[in-house]
DODOBA-572528 format. One record per residue: residue in three letters; residue number from 0; x, y, z of N, C-alpha, C in turn. Coordinates in steps of 0.2 Angstrom, whole numbers. Layout:
% residues N
type, seq, nu, nv, nw, cau, cav, caw, cu, cv, cw
ALA, NUM, X, Y, Z, X, Y, Z, X, Y, Z
...
//
This chain:
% residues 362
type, seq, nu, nv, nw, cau, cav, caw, cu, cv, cw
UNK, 0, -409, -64, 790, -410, -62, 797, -404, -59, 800
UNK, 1, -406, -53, 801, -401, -50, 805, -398, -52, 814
UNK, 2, -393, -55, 815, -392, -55, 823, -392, -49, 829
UNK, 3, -397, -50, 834, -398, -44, 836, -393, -43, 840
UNK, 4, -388, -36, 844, -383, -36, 848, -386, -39, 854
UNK, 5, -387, -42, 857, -389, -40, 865, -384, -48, 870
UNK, 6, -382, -45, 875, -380, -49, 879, -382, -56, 880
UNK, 7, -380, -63, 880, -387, -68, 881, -390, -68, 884
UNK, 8, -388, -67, 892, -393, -66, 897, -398, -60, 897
UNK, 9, -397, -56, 891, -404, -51, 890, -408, -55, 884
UNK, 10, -403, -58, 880, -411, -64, 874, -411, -69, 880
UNK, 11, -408, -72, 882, -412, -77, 887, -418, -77, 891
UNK, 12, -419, -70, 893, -424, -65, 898, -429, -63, 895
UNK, 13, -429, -61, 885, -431, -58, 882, -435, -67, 881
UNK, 14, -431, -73, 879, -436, -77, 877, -441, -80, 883
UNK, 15, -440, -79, 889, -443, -82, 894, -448, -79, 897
UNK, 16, -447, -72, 895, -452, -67, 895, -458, -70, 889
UNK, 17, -456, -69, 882, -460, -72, 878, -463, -78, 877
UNK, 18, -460, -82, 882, -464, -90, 882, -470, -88, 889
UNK, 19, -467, -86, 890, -472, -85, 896, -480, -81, 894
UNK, 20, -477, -77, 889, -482, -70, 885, -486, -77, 883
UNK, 21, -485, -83, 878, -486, -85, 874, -490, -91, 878
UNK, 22, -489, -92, 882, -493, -98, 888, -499, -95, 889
UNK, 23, -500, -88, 891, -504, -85, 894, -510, -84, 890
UNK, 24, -506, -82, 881, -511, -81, 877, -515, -87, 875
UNK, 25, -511, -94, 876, -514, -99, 875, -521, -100, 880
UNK, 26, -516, -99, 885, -522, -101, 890, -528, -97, 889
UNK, 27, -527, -92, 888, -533, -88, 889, -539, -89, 880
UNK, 28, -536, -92, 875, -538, -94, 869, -541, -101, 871
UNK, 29, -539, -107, 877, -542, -112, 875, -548, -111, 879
UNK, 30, -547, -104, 886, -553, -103, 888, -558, -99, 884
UNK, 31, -559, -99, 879, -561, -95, 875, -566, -101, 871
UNK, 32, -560, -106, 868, -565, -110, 865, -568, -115, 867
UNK, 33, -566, -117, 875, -571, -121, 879, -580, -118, 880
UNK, 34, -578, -111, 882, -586, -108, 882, -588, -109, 876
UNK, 35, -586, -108, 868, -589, -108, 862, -592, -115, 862
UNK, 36, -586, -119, 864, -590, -126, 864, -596, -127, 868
UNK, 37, -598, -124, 873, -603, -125, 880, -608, -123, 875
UNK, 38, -608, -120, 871, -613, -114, 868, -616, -117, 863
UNK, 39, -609, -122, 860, -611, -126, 853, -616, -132, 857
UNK, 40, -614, -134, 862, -618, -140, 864, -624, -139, 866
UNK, 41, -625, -133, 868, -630, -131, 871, -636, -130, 865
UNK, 42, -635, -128, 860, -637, -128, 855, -642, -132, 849
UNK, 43, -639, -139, 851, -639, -143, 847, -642, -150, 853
UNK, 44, -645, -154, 850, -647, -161, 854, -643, -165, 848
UNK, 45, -638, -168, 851, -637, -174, 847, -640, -181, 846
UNK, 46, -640, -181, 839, -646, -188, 837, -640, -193, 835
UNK, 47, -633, -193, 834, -630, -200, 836, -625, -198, 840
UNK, 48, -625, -205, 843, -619, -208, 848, -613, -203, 847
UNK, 49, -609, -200, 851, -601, -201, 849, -597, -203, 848
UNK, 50, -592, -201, 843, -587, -207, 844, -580, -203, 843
UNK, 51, -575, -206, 847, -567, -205, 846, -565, -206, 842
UNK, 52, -562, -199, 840, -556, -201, 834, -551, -201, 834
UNK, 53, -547, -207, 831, -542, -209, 831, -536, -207, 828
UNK, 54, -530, -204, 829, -526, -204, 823, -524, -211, 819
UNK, 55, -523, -205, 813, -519, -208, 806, -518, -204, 801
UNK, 56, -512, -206, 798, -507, -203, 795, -508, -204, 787
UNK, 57, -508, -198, 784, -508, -201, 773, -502, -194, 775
UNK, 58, -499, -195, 768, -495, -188, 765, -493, -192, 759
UNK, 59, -495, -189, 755, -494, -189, 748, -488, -186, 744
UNK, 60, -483, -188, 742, -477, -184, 739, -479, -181, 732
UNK, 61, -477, -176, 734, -480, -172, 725, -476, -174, 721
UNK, 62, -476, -172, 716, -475, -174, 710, -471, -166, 706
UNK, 63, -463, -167, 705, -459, -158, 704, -459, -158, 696
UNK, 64, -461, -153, 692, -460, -150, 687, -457, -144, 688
UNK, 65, -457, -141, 682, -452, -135, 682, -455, -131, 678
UNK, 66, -454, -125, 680, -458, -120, 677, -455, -115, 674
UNK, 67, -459, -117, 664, -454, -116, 661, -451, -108, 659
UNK, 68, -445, -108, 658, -442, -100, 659, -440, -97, 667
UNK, 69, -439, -102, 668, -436, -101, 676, -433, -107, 680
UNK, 70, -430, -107, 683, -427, -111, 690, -431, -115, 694
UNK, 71, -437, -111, 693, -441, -115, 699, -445, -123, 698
UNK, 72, -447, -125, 703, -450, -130, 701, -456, -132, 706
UNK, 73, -461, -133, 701, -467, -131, 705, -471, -139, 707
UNK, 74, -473, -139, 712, -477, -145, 714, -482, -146, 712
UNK, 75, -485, -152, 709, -490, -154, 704, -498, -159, 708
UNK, 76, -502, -156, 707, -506, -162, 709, -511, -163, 702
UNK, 77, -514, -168, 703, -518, -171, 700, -524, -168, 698
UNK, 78, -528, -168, 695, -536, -165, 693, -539, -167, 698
UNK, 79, -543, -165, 703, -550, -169, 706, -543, -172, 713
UNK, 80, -541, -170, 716, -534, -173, 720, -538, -174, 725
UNK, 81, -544, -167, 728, -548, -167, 733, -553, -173, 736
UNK, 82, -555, -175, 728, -562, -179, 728, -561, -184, 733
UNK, 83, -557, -184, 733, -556, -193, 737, -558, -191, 745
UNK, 84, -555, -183, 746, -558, -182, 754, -565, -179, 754
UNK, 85, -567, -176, 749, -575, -176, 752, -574, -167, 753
UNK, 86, -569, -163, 752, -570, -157, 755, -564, -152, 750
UNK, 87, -568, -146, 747, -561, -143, 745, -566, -134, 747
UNK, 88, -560, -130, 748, -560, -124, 746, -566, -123, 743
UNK, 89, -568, -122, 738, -573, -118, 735, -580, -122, 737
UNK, 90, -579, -129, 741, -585, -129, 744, -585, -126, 749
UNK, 91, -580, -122, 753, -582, -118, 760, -585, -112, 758
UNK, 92, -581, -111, 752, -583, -103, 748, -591, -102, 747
UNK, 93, -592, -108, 743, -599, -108, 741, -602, -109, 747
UNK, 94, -602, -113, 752, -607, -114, 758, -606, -106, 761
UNK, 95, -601, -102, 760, -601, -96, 765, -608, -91, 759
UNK, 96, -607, -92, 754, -609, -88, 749, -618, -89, 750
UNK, 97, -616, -94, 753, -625, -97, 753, -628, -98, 759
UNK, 98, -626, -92, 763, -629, -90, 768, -631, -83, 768
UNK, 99, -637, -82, 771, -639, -74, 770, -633, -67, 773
UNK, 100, -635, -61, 770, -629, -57, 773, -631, -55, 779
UNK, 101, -633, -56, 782, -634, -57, 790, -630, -65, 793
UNK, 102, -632, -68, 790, -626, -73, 793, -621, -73, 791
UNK, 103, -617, -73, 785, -610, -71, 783, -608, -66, 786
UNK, 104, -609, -61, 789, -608, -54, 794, -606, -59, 801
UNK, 105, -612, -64, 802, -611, -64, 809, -606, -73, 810
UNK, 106, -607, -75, 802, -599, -80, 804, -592, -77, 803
UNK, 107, -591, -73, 797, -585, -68, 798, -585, -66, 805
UNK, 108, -587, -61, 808, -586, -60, 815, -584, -65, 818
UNK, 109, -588, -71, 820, -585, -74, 822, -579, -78, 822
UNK, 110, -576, -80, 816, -570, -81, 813, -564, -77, 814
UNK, 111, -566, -70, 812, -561, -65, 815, -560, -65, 822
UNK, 112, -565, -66, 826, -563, -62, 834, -561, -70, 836
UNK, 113, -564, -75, 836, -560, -81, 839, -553, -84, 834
UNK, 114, -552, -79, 829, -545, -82, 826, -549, -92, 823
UNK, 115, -553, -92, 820, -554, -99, 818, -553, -100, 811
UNK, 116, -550, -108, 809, -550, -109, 803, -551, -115, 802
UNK, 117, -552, -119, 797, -553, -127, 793, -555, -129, 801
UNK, 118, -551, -131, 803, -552, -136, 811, -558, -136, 812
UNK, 119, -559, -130, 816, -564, -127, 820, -570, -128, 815
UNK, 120, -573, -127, 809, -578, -128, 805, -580, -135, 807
UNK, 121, -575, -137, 806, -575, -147, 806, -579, -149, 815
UNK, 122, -574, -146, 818, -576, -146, 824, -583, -147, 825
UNK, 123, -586, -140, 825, -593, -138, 825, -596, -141, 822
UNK, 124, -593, -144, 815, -600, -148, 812, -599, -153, 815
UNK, 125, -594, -157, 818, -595, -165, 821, -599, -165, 829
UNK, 126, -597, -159, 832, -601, -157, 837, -610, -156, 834
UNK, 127, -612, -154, 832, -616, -152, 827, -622, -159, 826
UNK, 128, -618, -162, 823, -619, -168, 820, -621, -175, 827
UNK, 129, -615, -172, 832, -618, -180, 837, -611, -182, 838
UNK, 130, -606, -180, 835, -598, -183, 836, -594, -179, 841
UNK, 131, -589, -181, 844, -582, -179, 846, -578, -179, 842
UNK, 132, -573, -172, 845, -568, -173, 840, -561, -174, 847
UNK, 133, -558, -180, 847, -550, -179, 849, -546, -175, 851
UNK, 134, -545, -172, 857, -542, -165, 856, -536, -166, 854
UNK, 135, -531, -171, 853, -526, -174, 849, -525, -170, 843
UNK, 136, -531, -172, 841, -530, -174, 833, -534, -165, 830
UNK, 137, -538, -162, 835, -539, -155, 834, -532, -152, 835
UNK, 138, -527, -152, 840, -522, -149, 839, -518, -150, 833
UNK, 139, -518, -157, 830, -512, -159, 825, -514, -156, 819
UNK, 140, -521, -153, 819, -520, -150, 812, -515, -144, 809
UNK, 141, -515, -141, 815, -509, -136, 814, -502, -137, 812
UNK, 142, -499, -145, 813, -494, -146, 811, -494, -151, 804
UNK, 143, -500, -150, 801, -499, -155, 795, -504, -152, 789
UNK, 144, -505, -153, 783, -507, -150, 777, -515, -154, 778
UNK, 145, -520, -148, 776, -526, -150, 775, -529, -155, 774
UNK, 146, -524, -159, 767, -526, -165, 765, -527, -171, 770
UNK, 147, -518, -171, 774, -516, -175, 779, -520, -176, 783
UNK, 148, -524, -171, 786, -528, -169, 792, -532, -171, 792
UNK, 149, -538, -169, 786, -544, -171, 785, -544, -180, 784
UNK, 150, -537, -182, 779, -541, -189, 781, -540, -193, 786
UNK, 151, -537, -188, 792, -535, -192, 798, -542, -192, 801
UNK, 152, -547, -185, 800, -552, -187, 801, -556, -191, 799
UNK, 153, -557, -190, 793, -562, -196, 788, -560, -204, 792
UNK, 154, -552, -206, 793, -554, -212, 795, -555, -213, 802
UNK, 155, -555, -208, 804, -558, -210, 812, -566, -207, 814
UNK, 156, -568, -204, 808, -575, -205, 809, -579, -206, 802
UNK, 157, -578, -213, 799, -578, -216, 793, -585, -214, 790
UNK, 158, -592, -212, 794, -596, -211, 792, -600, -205, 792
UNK, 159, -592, -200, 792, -595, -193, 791, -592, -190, 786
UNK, 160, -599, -187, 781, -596, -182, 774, -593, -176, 781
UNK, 161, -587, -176, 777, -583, -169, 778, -588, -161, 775
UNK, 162, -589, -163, 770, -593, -158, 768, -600, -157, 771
UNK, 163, -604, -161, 772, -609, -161, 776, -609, -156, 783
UNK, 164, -601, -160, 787, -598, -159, 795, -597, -149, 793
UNK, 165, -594, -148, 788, -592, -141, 785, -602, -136, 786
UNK, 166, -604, -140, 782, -609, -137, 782, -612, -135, 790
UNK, 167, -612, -140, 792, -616, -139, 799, -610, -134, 803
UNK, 168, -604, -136, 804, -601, -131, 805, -601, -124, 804
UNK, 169, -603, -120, 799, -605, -115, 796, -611, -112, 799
UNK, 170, -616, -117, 798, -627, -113, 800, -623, -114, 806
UNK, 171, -621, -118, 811, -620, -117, 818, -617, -111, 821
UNK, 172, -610, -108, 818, -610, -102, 820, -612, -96, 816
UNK, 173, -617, -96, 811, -622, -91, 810, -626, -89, 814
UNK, 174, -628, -95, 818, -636, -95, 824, -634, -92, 830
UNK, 175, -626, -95, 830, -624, -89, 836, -625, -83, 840
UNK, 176, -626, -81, 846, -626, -75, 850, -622, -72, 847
UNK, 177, -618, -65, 846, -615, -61, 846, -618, -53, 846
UNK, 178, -611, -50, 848, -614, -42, 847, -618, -40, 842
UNK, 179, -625, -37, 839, -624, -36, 833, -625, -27, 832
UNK, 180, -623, -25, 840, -620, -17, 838, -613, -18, 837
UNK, 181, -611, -20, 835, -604, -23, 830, -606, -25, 825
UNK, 182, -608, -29, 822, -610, -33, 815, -614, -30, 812
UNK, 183, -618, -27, 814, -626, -24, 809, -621, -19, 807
UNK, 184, -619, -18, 803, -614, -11, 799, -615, -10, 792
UNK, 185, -613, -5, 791, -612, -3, 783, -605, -6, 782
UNK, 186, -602, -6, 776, -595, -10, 774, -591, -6, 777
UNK, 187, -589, 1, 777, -585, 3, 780, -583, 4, 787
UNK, 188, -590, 2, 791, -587, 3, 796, -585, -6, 799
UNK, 189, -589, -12, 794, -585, -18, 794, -576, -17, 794
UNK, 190, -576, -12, 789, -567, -13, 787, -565, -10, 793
UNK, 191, -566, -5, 798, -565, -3, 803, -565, -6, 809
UNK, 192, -568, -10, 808, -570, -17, 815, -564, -23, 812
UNK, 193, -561, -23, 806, -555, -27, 806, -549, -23, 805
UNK, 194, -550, -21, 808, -545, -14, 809, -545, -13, 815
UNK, 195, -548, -12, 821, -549, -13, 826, -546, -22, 828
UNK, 196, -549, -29, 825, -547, -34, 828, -540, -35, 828
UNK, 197, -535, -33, 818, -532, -33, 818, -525, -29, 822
UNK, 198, -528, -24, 825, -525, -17, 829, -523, -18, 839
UNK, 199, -528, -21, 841, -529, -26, 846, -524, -29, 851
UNK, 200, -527, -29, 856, -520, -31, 860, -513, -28, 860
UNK, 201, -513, -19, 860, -506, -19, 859, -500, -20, 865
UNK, 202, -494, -19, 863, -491, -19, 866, -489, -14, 872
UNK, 203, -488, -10, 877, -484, -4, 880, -479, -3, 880
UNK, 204, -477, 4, 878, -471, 6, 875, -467, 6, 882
UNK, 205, -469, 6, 889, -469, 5, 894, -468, -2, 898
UNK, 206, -468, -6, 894, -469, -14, 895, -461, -17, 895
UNK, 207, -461, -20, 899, -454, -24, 898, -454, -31, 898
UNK, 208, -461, -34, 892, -461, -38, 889, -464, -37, 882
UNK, 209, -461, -40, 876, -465, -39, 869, -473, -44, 870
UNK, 210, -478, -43, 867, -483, -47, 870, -483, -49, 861
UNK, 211, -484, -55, 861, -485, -58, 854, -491, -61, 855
UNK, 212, -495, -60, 848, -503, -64, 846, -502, -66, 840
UNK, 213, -506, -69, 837, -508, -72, 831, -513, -69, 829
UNK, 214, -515, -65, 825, -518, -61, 822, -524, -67, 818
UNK, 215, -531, -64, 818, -535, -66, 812, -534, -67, 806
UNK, 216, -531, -73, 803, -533, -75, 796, -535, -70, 793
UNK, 217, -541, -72, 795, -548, -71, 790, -547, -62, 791
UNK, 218, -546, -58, 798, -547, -50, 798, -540, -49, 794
UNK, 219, -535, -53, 793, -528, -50, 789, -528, -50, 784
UNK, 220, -532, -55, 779, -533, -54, 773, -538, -49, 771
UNK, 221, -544, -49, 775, -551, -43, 775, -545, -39, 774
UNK, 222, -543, -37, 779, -539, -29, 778, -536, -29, 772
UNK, 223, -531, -32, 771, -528, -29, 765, -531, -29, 757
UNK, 224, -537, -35, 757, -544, -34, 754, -543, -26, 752
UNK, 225, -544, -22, 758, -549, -16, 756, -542, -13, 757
UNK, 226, -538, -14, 756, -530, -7, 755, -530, -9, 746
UNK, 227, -532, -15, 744, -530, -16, 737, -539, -16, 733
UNK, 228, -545, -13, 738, -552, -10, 735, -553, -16, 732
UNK, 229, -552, -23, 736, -556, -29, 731, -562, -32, 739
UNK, 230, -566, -32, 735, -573, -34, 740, -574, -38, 742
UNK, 231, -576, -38, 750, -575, -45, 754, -578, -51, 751
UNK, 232, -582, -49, 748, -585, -57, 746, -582, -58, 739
UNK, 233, -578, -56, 736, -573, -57, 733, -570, -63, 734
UNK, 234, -567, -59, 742, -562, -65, 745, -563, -70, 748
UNK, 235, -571, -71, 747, -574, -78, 750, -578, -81, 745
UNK, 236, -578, -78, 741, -583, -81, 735, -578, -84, 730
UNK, 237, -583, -91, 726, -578, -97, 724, -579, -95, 718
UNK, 238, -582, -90, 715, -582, -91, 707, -577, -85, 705
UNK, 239, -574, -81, 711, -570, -73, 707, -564, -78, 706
UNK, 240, -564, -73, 701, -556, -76, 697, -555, -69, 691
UNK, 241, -550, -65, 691, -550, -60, 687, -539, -57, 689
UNK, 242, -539, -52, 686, -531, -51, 686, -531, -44, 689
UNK, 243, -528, -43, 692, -527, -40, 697, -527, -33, 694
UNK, 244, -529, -27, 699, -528, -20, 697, -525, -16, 697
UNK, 245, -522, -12, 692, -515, -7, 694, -516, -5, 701
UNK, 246, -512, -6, 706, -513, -3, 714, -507, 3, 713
UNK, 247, -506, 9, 713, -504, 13, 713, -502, 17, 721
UNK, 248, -507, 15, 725, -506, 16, 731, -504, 12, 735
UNK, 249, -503, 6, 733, -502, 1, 738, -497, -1, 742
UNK, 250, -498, -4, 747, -492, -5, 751, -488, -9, 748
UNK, 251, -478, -7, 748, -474, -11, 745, -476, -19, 745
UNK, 252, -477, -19, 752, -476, -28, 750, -483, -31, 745
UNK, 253, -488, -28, 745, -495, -29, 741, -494, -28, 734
UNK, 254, -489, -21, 735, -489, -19, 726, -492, -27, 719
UNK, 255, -497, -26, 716, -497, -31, 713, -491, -32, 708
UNK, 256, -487, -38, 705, -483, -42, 701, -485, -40, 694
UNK, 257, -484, -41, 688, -484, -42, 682, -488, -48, 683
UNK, 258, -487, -53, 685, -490, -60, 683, -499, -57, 687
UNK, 259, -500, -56, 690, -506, -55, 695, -508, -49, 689
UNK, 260, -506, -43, 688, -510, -41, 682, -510, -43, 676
UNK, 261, -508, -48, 674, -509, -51, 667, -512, -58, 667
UNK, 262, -514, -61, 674, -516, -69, 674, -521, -68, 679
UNK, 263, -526, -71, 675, -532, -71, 681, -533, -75, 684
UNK, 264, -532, -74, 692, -532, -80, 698, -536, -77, 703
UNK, 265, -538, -80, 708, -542, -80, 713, -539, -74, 718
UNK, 266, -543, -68, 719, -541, -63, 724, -538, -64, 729
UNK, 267, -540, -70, 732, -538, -71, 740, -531, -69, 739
UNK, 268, -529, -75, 733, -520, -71, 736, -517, -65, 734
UNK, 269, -521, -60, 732, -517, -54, 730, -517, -51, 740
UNK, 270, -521, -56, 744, -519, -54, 749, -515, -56, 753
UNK, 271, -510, -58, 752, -504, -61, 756, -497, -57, 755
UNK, 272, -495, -54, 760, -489, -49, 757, -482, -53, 755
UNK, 273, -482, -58, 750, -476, -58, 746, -476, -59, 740
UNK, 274, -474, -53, 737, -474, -55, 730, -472, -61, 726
UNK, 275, -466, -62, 728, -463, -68, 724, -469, -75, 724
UNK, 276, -471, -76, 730, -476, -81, 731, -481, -81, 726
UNK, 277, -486, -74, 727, -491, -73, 723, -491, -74, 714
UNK, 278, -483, -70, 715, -481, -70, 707, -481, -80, 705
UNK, 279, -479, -84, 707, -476, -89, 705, -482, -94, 706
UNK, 280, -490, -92, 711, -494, -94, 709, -495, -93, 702
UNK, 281, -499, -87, 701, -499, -84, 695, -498, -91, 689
UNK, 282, -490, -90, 689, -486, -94, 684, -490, -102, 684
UNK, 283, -490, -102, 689, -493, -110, 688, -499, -112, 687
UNK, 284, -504, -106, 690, -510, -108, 686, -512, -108, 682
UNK, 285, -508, -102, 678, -507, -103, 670, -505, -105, 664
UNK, 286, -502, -109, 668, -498, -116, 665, -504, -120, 661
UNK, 287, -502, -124, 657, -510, -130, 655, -504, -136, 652
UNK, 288, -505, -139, 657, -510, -139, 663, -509, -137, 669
UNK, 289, -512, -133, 672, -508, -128, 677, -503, -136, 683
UNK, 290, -498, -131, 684, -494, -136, 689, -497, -137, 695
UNK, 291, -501, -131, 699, -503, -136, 705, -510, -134, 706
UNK, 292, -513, -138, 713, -519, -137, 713, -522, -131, 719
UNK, 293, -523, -126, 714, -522, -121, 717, -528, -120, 722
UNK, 294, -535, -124, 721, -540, -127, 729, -537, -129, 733
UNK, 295, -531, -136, 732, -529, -136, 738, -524, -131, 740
UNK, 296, -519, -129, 740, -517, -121, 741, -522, -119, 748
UNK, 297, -526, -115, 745, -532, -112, 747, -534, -115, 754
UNK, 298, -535, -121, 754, -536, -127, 758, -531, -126, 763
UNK, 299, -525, -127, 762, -520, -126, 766, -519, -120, 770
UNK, 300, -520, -115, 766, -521, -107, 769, -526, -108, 773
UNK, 301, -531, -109, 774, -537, -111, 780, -536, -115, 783
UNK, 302, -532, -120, 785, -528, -124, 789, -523, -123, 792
UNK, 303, -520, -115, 794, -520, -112, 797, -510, -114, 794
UNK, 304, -511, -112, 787, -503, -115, 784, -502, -108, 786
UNK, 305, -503, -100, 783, -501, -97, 786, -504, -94, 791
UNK, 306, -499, -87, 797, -503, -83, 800, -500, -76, 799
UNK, 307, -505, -72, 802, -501, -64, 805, -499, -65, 811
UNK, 308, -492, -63, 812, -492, -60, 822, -492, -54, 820
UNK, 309, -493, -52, 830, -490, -47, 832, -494, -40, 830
UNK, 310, -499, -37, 836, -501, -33, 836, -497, -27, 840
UNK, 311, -491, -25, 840, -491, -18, 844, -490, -15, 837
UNK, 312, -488, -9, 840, -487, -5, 831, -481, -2, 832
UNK, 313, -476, -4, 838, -470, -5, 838, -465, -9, 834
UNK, 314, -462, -9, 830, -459, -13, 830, -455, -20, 831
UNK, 315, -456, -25, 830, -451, -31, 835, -448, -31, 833
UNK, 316, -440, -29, 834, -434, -28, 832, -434, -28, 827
UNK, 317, -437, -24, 822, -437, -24, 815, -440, -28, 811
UNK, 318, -446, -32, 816, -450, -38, 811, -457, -35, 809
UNK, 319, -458, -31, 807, -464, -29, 804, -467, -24, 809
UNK, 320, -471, -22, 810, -474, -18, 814, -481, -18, 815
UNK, 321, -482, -25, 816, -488, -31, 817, -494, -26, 814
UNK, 322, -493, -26, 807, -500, -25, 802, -499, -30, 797
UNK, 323, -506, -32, 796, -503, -38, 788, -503, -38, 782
UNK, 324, -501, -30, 782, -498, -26, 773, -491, -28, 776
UNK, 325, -489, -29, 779, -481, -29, 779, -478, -38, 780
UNK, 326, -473, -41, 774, -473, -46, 774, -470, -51, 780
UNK, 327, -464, -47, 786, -462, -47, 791, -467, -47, 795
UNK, 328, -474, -48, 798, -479, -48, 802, -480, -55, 800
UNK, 329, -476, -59, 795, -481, -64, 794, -478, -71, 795
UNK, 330, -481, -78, 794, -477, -82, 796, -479, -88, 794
UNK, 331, -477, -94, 789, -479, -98, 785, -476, -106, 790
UNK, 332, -482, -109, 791, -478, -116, 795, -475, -120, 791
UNK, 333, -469, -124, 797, -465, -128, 793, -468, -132, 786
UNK, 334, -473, -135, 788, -475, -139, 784, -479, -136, 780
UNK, 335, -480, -131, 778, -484, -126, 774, -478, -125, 768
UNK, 336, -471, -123, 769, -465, -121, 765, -462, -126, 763
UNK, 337, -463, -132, 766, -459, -138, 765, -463, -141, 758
UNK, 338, -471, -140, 758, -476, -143, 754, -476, -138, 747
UNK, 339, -476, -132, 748, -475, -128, 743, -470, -123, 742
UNK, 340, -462, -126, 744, -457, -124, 744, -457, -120, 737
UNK, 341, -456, -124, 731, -455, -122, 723, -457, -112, 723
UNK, 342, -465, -113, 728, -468, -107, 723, -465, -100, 731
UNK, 343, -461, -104, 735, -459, -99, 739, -453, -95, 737
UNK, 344, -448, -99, 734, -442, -95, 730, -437, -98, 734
UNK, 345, -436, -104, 738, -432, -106, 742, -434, -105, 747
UNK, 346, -428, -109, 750, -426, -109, 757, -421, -102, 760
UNK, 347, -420, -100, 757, -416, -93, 758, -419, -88, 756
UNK, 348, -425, -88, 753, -432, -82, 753, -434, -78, 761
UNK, 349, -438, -74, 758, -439, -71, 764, -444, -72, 766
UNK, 350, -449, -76, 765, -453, -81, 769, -449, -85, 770
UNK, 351, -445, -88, 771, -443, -95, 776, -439, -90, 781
UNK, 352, -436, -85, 778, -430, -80, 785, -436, -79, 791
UNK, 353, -441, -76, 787, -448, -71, 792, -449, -76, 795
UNK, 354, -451, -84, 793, -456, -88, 795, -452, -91, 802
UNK, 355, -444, -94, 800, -440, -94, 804, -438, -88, 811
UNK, 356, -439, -84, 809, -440, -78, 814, -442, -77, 818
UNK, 357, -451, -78, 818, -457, -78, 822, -455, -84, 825
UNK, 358, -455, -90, 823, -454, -97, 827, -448, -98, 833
UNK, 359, -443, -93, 830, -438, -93, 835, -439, -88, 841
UNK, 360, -444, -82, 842, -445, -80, 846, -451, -83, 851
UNK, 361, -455, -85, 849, -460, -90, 852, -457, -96, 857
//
């Protein structure tokens, strides 16, 4: 990370500006999700009682190997490491897959345009179901690993299947209201409509504050999806697995690896703009026994392990130009790099520099 030239009293201005940018967007996101909620309860008559949940804390220490022909060393989990919580990855995939394409239309949408991920599924289905959920313990998913999270829920509402609460989360925001002069589309004007989310919100060049957002998940990956022509339901469906395609066109930070075109791995991650990460999955999955467990991975990544910022098409002093082909627009949380350091290339990588950069400026 390069140190900007500026007086302190213009970054101390520059950051108070930006906390203030950053108050505002919250505020205006929690009013966002309280109507959803009005909407969710409005929808549903609940058949059991509520109950509060609790925190509680698990973290499980990985287990380090090395990965052979290299320096790195890669975090190891166990076969079946999920079973014990009741929920992985490839059941969200499978529950998204096993909705009609009218509903998948109209939960993508909704998932892109409220920025939603793991939490929020959870949420709705304990809503759904008859449950509350802590607003505690909804906020703390962001600071702690899928696994962590979920069993803080499991033990604070002991008598709910997590995968059940997924499911009902899911039909609930299918049944939703939304535009569907936006949704009813042909695919390409779907790529266009996350290209528009992704685009959103920009900055003026005119403005004498940077405006910082958090981009969609799910629209950051859609898009670069289709700059690297792999199918959305590729990136949500739990059975693709295949090696990636010579991308000729591609944006440098996309350009596919060696390892992604020789080893067949799950598309979603040919959508994450750094190569050294993607590549080092790669290596691990095709290991035998592969080194980690790359559903949870996955799990983590919908846990909101990473995000995109930043929609002007300005650039923020040189940090990306807030589109999510460029690996500078992007930002992996502390405990996302901490848990899967190995396959990041360090701490002096340029995911921990980017990730550290975005954080400083917030």
């Amino acid at each position: 990370m390069e140190p900007l030239d500026q007086p302190s009293g213009s970054t101390s201005s520059r950051r108070s500006r930006n906390a203030a940018s950053q108050r505002l967007y919250r505020a205006r996101q929690k009013a966002r999700l309280e109507q959803l909620e009005r909407l969710a309860v409005e929808a549903v008559a609940p058949s059991v009682s509520s109950g509060a949940l609790a925190p509680a804390s698990l973290e499980l220490a990985p287990q380090l190997l090395s990965l052979p022909g290299s320096q790195i060393a890669i975090a190891s989990s166990s076969p079946g490491s999920l079973l014990g919580i009741g929920l992985s990855s490839y059941d969200i995939r499978f529950l998204l897959t096993a909705c009609s394409e009218e509903e998948r239309k109209v939960v993508r949408w909704i998932i892109m345009n409220e920025r939603f991920s793991l939490r929020d599924l959870i949420k709705f289905g304990l809503i759904q179901s008859g449950y509350a959920m802590d607003l505690q313990i909804f906020e703390n998913a962001q600071d702690v690993s899928a696994r962590s999270w979920l069993e803080k829920v499991k033990l604070a509402v002991p008598n709910a299947d997590l995968k059940v609460m997924a499911t009902a989360g899911i039909r609930l925001l299918a049944r939703m209201n939304v535009p569907w002069d936006r949704i009813n589309r042909d695919g390409a004007a779907e790529v266009r409509a996350m290209s528009d989310i992704v685009g959103s919100g920009q900055s003026s060049l005119h403005s004498n504050r940077v405006l910082l957002s958090r981009e969609s998940l799910a629209a950051a990956m859609f898009a670069n999806a289709s700059h690297l022509h792999i199918p959305i339901d590729d990136v949500v469906g739990p059975d693709a697995e295949y090696p990636t395609g010579q991308q000729d066109d591609a944006y440098r930070d996309l350009v596919p690896t060696a390892s992604q075109i020789t080893i067949p791995h799950h598309p979603c991650f040919d959508t994450l703009p750094w190569p050294l990460f993607r590549s080092n999955i790669c290596l691990a999955i095709s290991h035998d026994p592969p080194l980690i467990d790359d559903d949870e991975l996955c799990l983590d990544m919908m846990n909101d392990g990473i995000r995109c910022w930043g929609s002007s098409k300005q650039s923020l002093s040189g940090r990306g130009d807030g589109v999510p082909w460029d690996s500078r627009s992007w930002e992996a949380a502390p405990w996302f790099l901490e848990k899967w350091e190995p396959l990041t290339g360090g701490r002096n990588s340029e995911m921990w520099m980017n990730s550290a950069w975005w954080r400083y400026i917030q």
